[in-house]
PAFI-879347 format. One record per residue (C-alpha): residue in three letters; z, x, y. Coordinates in steps of 0.02 Angstrom, whole numbers, plus 32768, in hexadecimal, padded with zeros to 4 digits. Each point is the difference from the previous one (the first is absolute). Example, Ala and Ser with C-alpha at 12.3 -4.5 7.8 and 13.67 -1.06 7.14 Angstrom:
! residues 2
ALA818682677F1F SER7FDF804580AC 
END
This chain:
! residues 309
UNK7168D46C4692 UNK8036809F8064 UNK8014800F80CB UNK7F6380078060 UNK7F897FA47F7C UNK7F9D7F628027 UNK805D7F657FC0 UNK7F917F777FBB UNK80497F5D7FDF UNK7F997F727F99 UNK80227F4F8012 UNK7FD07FAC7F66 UNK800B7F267FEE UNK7F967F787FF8 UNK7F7F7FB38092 UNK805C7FCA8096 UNK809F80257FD5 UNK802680738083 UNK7FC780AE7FE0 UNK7F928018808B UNK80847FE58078 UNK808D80647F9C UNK7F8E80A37FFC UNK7FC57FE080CC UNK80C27FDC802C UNK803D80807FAF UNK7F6180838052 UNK803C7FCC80A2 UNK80CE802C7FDB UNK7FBF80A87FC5 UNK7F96801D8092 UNK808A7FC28080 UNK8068807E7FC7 UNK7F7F808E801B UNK7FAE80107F64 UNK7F5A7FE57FD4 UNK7FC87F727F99 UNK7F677FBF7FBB UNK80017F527FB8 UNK7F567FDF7F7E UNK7FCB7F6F7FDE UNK7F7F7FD07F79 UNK80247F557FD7 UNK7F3D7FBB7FFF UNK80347F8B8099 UNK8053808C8049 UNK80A47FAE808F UNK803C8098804C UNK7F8D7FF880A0 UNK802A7F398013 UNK80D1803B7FE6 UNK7FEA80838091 UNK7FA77F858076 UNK7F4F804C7FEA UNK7F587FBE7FE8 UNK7F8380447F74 UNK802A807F7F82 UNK802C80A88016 UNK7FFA80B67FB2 UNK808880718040 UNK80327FCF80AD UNK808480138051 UNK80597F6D8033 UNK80B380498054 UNK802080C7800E UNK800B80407F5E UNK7FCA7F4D7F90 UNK7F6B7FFB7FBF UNK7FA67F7F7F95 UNK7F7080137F8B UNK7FA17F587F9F UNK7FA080337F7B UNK7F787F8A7FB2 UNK7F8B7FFE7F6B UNK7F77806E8064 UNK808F80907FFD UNK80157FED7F57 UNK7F4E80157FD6 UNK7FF080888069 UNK808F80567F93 UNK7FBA7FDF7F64 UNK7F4380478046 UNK805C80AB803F UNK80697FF57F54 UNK7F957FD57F68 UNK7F8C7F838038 UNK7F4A80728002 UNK803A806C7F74 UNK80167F617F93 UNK7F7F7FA9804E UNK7F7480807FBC UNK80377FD47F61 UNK80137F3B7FF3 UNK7F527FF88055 UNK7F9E80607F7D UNK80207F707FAE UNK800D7F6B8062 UNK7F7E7FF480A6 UNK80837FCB807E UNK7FF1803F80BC UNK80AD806F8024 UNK805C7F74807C UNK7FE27F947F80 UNK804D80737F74 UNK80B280168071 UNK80107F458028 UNK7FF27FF17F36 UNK808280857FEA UNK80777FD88090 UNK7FFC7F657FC7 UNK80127FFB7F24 UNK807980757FEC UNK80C07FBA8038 UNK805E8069806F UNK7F75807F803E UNK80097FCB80A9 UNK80BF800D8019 UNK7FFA80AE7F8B UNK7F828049808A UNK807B7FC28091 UNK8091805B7F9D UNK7F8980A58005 UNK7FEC7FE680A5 UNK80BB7FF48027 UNK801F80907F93 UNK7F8580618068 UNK80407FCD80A3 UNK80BA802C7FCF UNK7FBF80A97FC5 UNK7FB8801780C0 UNK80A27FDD804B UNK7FC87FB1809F UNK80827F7F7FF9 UNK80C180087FF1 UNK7FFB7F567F90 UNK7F6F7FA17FB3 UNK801A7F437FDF UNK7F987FA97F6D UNK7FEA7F57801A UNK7FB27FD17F5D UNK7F707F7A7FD4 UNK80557F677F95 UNK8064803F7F6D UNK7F7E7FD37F76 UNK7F8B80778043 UNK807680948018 UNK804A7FF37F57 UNK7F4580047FBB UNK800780C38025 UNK808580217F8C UNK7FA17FE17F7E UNK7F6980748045 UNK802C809D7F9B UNK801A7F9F7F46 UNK7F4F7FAF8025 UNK7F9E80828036 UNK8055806B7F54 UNK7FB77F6C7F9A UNK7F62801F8062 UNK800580AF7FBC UNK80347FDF7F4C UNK7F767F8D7FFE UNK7F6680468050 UNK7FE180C67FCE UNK7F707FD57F95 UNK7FBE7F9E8093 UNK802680708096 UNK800A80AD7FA3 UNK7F3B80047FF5 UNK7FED7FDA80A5 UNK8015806F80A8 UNK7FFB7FCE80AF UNK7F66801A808D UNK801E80958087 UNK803980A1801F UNK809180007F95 UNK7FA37FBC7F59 UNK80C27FC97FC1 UNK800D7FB07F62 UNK80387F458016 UNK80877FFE7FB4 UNK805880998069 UNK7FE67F818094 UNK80417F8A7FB3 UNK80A480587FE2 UNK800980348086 UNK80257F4F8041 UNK808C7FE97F84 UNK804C80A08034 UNK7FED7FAD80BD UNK80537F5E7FA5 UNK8092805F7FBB UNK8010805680A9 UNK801D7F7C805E UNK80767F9C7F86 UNK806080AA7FF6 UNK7FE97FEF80CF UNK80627F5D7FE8 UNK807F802B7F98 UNK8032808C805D UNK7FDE800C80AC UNK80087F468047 UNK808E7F708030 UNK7FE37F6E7FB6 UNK802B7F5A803E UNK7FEA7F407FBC UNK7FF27F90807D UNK801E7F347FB8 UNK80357F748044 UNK808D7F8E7FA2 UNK7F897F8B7FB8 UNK800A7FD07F31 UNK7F4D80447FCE UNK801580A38070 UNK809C80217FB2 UNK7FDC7FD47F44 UNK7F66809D8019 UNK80708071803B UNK805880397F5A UNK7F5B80117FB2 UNK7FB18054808F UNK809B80828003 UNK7FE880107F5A UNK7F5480398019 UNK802B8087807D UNK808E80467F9B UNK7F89801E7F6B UNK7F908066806D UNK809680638044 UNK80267F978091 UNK80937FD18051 UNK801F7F908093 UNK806C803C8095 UNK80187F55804D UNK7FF07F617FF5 UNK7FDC7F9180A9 UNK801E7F437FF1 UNK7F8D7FB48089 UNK800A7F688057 UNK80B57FBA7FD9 UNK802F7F6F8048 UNK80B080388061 UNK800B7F5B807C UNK7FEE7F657FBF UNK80067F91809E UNK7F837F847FAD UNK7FF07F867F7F UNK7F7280737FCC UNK805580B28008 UNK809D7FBE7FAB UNK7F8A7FB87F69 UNK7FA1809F7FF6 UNK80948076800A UNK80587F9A7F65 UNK7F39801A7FB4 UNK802880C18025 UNK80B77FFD7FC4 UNK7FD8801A7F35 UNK7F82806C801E UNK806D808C807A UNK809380017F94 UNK7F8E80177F74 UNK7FAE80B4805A UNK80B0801E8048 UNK802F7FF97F42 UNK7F8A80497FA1 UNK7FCA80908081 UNK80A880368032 UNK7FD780AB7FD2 UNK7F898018808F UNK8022800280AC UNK7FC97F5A8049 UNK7FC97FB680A6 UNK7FDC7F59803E UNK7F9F7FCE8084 UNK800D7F59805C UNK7F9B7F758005 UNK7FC1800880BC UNK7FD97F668062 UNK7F59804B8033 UNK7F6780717FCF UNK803180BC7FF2 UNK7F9E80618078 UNK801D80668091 UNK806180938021 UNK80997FAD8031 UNK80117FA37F52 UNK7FC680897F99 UNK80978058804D UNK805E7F7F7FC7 UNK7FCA80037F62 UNK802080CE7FF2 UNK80A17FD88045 UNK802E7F997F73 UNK7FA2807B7F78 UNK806B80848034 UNK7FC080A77FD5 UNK7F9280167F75 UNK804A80427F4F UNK7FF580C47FDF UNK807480267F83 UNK7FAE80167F4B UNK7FE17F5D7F9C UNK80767FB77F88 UNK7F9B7FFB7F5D UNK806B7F647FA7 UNK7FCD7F507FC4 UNK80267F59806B UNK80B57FD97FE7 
END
């Protein structure tokens, strides 16, 4: 990325291992030091208002000077894919099938894996493009789902090696009078867009946490990135026992031992940071500081495209 362009920085990593409060800590660092950030969160039980100390959910408000925060939720999505594609297909499917149109995007949203999180990535794409903030921060929804849009473009080209004699008969309702299947690639170029979107123009850090099954995922979900193009820029280690003034901390640090030196190890290639375990919930300004303090500041120099040591 060149001076003066938005940064956008994606946390990627299982539920509740601490993305939410990576992206929002490291919003707020950005934001102390006079730059504006806005930290996204589309997790379906979105956490950034409960991290800041707020109550309900909230779309673009600004929480310091200069930090914004944004939840988005399934209506958002739907509301994408209606401005997108959703009528133009819709004209089609129901001359067919007699289903009402809310009906028809619940179906969609909802069969084909990783349409919601490819609309959100339009959506960032878009928002970068308008350069109203300095840095955007991506805190995605659990890793299963995000990865599920990687495999967007592939499906929707078997969708359109499979379907011509179907689709090339048919033509969609309205003004336009499109055939079908120019819509529908039209929302694999939008697929490739925003993988290409990802590979170029975004940060991306895992978050984990130095448990067995988190880290026995990671090669293969690595693995999975770098076959779409993807490279990681960091890796943060969350919630490492570093005082073990208990019976219990000193067992569950020896528990964490194996599994550190094993991502110390095999991940040496990759700049690493671990965060503590803290003896209370994260939230509040004064611990998200903390937290940024302990990020440091966020990686900008071009990804290393190599294998895990």
């Amino acid at each position: 990325m060149t001076a003066g362009t938005v940064d956008v920085h994606v946390f990627l990593g299982k539920g509740g291992v601490g993305k939410t409060t990576c992206a929002a800590a490291t919003a707020l660092q950005m934001a102390e030091a006079g730059e504006s950030s806005l930290a996204i969160s589309t997790d379906p039980t979105p956490s950034l208002s409960h991290i800041f100390g707020l109550q309900g959910e909230h779309r673009e408000r600004e929480v310091l000077p200069g930090l914004f925060i944004t939840e988005l939720g399934l209506s958002e999505v739907r509301a994408m894919w209606d401005e997108r594609f959703g009528r133009e297909v819709y004209a089609v499917f129901s001359s067919f099938v007699d289903i009402d149109y809310p009906s028809f995007v619940q179906f969609v949203t909802a069969m084909l894996p990783g349409l919601n999180e490819e609309f959100m990535v339009d959506y960032i794409r878009r928002l970068s493009s308008a350069a109203g903030y300095r840095h955007i921060l991506w805190d995605t929804a659990p890793l299963g789902q995000t990865l599920a849009l990687l495999a967007m473009p592939s499906l929707l080209a078997e969708h359109l090696r499979m379907a011509p004699r179907i689709y090339s008969h048919l033509r969609t309702s309205g003004e336009r009078k499109e055939p079908v299947m120019q819509v529908i690639r039209g929302w694999q170029q939008l697929a490739a867009a925003c993988l290409e979107f990802l590979r170029r123009d975004v940060h991306l850090s895992m978050v984990t946490i130095p448990e067995a099954l988190a880290v026995a995922q990671l090669d293969s979900v690595i693995g999975e990135l770098q076959r779409h193009g993807l490279a990681l820029h960091r890796l943060i280690i969350n919630n490492v026992v570093q005082v073990t003034d208990s019976a219990f901390l000193a067992r569950k640090a020896e528990q964490q031992r194996p599994q550190l030196e094993q991502l110390r190890e095999r991940y040496r290639s990759l700049p690493m940071v671990e965060i503590p375990l803290f003896s209370e919930e994260v939230r509040g300004i004064e611990q998200l500081r903390a937290i940024g303090g302990l990020l440091g500041p966020a990686p900008a120099r071009e990804p290393e495209r190599s294998t895990p040591a």
